[in-house]
C-alpha positions, 0 to 999 in steps of 0.5 A, a space after each residue: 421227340 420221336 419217343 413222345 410220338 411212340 409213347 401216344 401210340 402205345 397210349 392210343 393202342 391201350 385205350 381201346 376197349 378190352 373185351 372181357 367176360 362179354 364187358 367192355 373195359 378201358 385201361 388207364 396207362 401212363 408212360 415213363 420216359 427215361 433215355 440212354 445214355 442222358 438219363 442213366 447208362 445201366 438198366 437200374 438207372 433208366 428203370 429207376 428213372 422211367 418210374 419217376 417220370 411215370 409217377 410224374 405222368 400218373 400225378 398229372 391225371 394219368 393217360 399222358 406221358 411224362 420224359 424225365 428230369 432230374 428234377 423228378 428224381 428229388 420228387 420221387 425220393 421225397 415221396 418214398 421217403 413219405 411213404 415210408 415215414 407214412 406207414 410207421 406213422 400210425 402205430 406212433 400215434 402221431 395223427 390227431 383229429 381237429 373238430 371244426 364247429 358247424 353252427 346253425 346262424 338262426 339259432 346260434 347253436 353248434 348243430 354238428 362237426 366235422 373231423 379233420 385228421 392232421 399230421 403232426 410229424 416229430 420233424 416235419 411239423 404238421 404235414 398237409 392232408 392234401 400230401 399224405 392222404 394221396 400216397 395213403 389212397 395208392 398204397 391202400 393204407 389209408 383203408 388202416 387210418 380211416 378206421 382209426 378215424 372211426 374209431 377216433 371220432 366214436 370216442 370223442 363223441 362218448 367222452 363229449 357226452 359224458 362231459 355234457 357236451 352236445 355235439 348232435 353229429 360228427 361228419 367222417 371222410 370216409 374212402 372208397 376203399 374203405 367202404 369197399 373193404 371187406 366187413 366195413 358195415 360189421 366193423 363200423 357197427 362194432 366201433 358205434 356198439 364199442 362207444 354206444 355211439 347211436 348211428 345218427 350222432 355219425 355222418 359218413 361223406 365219401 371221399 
């Protein structure tokens, strides 16, 4: 399509560096194509449309273009539909954390854990990681649901200890975002000194 070929160029012209503050900085861009009149015959449609395509063009790894389907459409209402149901879904207390075990084979011994959170929707049933975890980290409210992992987990741990459970370590996936957040480090040491977590018994991995 000669819309394909445009949509490169424009690609190509905005991966050029940008000169700022005496820095170089690459954009990363990703087209959406809708066409009148197969796609929409007013504005909002095509806009509407584009957008669809752009996110398809964006999940794909971004830096590419994406001409719309109808098929789209369907994914783009199923994810705002997600996201929204996303955003209501901590204050209703529907997440849960799954420990998996780690075992040291030479001795037999349970030597940490990690924990998993999960999605239990009222009726959806249990929603994968790998679907929502996404839309979390691009509508920034996963920075919310990682700190009520922390706080989650330094619970466990203190309720493990008073069972006389011995768990020496729980390992955290933790965002970028949220460790970029304003106030992480303060915010972490307040939920260990909440739960008289010592810091050794959390492991932080970056996601």
């Amino acid at each position: 399509l000669e819309i394909e070929t445009l949509a490169a160029r424009v690609l190509a012209a905005l991966r050029e560096p940008l000169d700022a503050v005496r820095q170089g900085y690459v954009a990363s861009t990703s087209v959406g194509v809708a066409i009148y009149p197969d796609h929409g015959t007013t504005f909002d449609h095509l806009l509407q449309h584009a957008d669809s395509a752009m996110y398809v063009a964006k999940n794909d790894g971004g830096a590419t273009c994406a001409v719309f389907e109808e098929s789209m459409g369907e994914k783009a209402a199923a994810r705002i539909d997600l996201e929204a149901e996303l955003r209501l879904a901590l204050a209703r207390g529907e997440f849960e954390l799954h420990y998996q075990p780690q075992i040291n084979l030479r001795s037999g011994k349970v030597s940490g854990a990690e924990a998993l959170i999960r999605w239990r929707h009222p009726q959806r049933g249990f929603i994968s990681p790998m679907d929502f975890i996404p839309v979390a980290e691009e509508t920034g409210q996963i920075v919310a649901i990682g700190y009520w992992v922390v706080r989650e987990v330094c619970r466990q741990i203190a309720e493990w200890r008073t069972d006389g459970v011995a768990v020496p370590r729980v390992a955290i996936n933790v965002s970028v975002q949220q460790m970029l957040a304003p106030g992480f480090v303060d915010r972490l040491r307040g939920l260990l000194g909440d739960y008289r977590v010592r810091p050794d018994e959390v492991e932080l991995e970056v996601t």
